[in-house]
C-alpha positions as CSV (number, residue, x, y, z in Angstrom):
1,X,11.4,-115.5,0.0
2,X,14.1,-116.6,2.8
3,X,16.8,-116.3,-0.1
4,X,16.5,-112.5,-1.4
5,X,19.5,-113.4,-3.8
6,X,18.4,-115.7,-5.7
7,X,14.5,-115.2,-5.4
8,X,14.4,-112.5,-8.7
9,X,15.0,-113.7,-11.2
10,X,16.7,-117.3,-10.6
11,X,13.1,-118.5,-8.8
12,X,11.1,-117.0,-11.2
13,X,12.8,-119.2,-14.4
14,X,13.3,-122.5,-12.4
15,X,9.0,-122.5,-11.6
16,X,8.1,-121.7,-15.2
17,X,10.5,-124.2,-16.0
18,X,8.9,-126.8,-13.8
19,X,6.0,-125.4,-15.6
20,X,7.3,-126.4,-19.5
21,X,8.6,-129.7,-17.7
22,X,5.4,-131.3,-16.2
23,X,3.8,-129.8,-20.0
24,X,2.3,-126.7,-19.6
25,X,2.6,-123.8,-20.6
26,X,5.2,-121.1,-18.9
27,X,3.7,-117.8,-17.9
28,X,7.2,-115.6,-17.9
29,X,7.6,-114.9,-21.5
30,X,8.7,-111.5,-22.0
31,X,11.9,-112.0,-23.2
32,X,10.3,-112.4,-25.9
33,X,11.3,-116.3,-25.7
34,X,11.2,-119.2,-23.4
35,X,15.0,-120.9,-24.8
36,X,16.2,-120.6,-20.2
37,X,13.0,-122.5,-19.5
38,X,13.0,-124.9,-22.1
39,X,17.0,-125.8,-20.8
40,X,15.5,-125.2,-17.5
41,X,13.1,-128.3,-18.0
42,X,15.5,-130.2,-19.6
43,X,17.8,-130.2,-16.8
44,X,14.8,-130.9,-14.5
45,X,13.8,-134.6,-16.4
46,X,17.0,-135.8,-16.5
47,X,17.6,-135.0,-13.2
48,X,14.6,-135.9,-11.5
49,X,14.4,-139.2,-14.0
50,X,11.5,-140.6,-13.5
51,X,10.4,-138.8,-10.0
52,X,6.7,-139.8,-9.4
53,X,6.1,-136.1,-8.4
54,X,8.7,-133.5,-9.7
55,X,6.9,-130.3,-8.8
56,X,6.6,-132.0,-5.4
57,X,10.6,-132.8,-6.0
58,X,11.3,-129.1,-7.0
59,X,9.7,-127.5,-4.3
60,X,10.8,-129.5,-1.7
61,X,14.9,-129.0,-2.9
62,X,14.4,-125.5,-5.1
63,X,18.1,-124.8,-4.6
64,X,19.5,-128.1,-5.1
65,X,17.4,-127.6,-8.6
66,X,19.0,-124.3,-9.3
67,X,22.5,-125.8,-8.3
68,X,22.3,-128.6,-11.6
69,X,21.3,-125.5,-13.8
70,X,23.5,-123.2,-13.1
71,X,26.1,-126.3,-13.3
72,X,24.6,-126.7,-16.7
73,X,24.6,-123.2,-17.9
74,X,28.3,-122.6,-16.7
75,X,28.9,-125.7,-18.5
76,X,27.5,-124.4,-21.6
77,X,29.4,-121.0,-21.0
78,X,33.0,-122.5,-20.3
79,X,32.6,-124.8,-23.5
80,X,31.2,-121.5,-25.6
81,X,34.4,-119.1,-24.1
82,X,36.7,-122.7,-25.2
83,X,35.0,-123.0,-28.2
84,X,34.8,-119.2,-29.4
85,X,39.0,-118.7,-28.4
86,X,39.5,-121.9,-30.7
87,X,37.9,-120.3,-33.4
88,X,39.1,-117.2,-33.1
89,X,42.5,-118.6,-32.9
90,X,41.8,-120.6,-36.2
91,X,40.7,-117.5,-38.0
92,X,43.7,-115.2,-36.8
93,X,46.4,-118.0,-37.2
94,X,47.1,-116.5,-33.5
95,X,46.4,-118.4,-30.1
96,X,47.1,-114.9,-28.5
97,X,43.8,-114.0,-30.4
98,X,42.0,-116.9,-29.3
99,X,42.9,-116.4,-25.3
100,X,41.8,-112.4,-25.9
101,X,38.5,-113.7,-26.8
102,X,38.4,-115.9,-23.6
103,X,39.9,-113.2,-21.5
104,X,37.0,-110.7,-22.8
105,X,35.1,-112.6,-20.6
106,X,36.8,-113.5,-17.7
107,X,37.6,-109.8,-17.4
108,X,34.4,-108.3,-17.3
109,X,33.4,-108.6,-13.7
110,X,29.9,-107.9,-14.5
111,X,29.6,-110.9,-16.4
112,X,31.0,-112.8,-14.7
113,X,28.5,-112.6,-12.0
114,X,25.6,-112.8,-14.4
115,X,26.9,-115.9,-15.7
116,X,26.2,-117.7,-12.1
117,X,22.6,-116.6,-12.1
118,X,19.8,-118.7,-13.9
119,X,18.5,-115.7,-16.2
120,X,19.2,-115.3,-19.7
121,X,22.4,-113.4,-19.4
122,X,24.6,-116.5,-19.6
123,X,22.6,-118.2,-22.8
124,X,22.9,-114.7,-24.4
125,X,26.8,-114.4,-23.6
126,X,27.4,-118.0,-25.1
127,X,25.3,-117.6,-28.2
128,X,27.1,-114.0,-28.8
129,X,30.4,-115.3,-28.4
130,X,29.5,-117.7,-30.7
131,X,28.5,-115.4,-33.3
132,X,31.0,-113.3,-32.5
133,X,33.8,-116.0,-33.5
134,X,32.1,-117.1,-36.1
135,X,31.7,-113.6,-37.9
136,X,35.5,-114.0,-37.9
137,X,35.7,-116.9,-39.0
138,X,33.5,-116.0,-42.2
139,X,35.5,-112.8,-42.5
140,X,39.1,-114.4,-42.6
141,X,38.2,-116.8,-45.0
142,X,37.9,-115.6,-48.9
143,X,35.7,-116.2,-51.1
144,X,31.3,-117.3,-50.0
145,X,31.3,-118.2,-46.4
146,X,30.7,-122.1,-46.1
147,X,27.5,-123.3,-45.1
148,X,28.1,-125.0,-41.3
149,X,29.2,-121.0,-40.8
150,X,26.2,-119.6,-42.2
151,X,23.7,-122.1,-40.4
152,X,25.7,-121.0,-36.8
153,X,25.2,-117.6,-36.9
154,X,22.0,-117.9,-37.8
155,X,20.9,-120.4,-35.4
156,X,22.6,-118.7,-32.8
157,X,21.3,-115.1,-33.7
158,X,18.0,-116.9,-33.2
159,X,18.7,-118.0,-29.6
160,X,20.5,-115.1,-28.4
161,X,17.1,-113.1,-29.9
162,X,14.6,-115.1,-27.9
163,X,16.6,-115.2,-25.4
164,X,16.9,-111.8,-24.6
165,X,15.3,-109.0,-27.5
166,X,18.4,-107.3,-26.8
167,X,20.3,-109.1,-28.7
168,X,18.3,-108.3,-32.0
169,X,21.5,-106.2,-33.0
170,X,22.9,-109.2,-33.7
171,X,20.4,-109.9,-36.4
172,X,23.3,-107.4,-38.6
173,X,25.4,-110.0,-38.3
174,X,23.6,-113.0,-39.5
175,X,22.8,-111.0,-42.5
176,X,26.0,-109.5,-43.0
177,X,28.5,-111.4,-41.6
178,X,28.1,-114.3,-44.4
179,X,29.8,-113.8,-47.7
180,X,27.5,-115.1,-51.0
181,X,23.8,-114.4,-51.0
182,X,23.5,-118.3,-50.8
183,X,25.1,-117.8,-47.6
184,X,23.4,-115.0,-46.4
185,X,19.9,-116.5,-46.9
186,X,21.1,-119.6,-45.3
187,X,22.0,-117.6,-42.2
188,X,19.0,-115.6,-42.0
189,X,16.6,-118.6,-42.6
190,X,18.6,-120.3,-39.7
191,X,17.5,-117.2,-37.5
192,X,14.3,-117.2,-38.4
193,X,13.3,-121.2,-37.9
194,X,15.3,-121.2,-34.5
195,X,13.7,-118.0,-33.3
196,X,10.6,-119.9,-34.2
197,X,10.7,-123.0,-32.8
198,X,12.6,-121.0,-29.3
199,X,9.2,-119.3,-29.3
């Protein structure tokens, strides 16, 4: 309670992440899914490798924790924005395009400042951005949208759901966004078993 900051939520996700790491289950779940604590625990066994004791490890260095997964999770962001302006670029023709899409980011204060928090803000801007490019990508091409496009917006639609049940809008998009029904029940399917094994 020393660190006011960083006590809501970032504390909250790093303990019921310790939680899903030493196998049990996590009690915050009202997002509706756990996808920040399953990274969460992740980033907690590699790091603590084979610690005898990693609650004893967490607790003891809670911040030092938090540090390696906010490290991860702007990882994850700064690939997603690279990622995103590449495809963006690729679907446009323009690199102008492609740095708009990166800039849409980096010139949203607000965001910006969420995405150094462990909450499921950042996971929810890198799966949307995703989409995001990816709906253009689909768009810009003629003809039934190829399946590695369909599978990632659905997969992604799924995490950003679970994530955060704010992003069900996005749920449009993995229906609509893909051109052929082939296509579009590839890309809902892809929601669905990603949503369900998040959950």
């Amino acid at each position: 309670f020393w660190l006011g900051p960083n006590l809501d939520p970032d504390y909250a996700y790093l303990f019921n992440g310790l939680l899903i790491a030493t196998g049990r289950a996590p009690l915050h779940v009202d997002h509706p899914g756990t996808p920040v604590q399953e990274l969460i625990a992740l980033v907690l066994r590699v790091a603590a490798g084979s610690a005898p004791d990693l609650p004893r490890a967490v607790i003891a260095g809670p911040e030092e924790y938090l540090g390696m997964v906010r490290g991860v999770l702007l990882t994850l962001l700064l690939a997603a924005m690279a990622g995103a302006g590449a495809l963006v670029a690729r679907a446009t023709g323009k690199v102008s395009a492609g740095l708009w899409m990166i800039a849409s980011v980096l010139l949203t204060p607000m965001l910006l400042r969420e995405a150094l928090c462990v909450k499921p803000e950042p996971l929810l801007l890198m799966a949307s951005l995703a989409v995001g490019a990816l709906t253009l990508l689909a768009a810009a091409r003629e003809g039934p949208t190829r399946w590695p496009v369909a599978l990632g917006i659905g997969v992604l639609t799924g995490v950003a759901i679970t994530a955060k049940v704010t992003a069900l809008p996005l749920l449009a998009l993995a229906v609509l966004a893909p051109r052929g029904w082939r296509a579009r029940v590839a890309s809902v399917g892809a929601t669905v078993i990603s949503a369900a094994l998040l959950l």
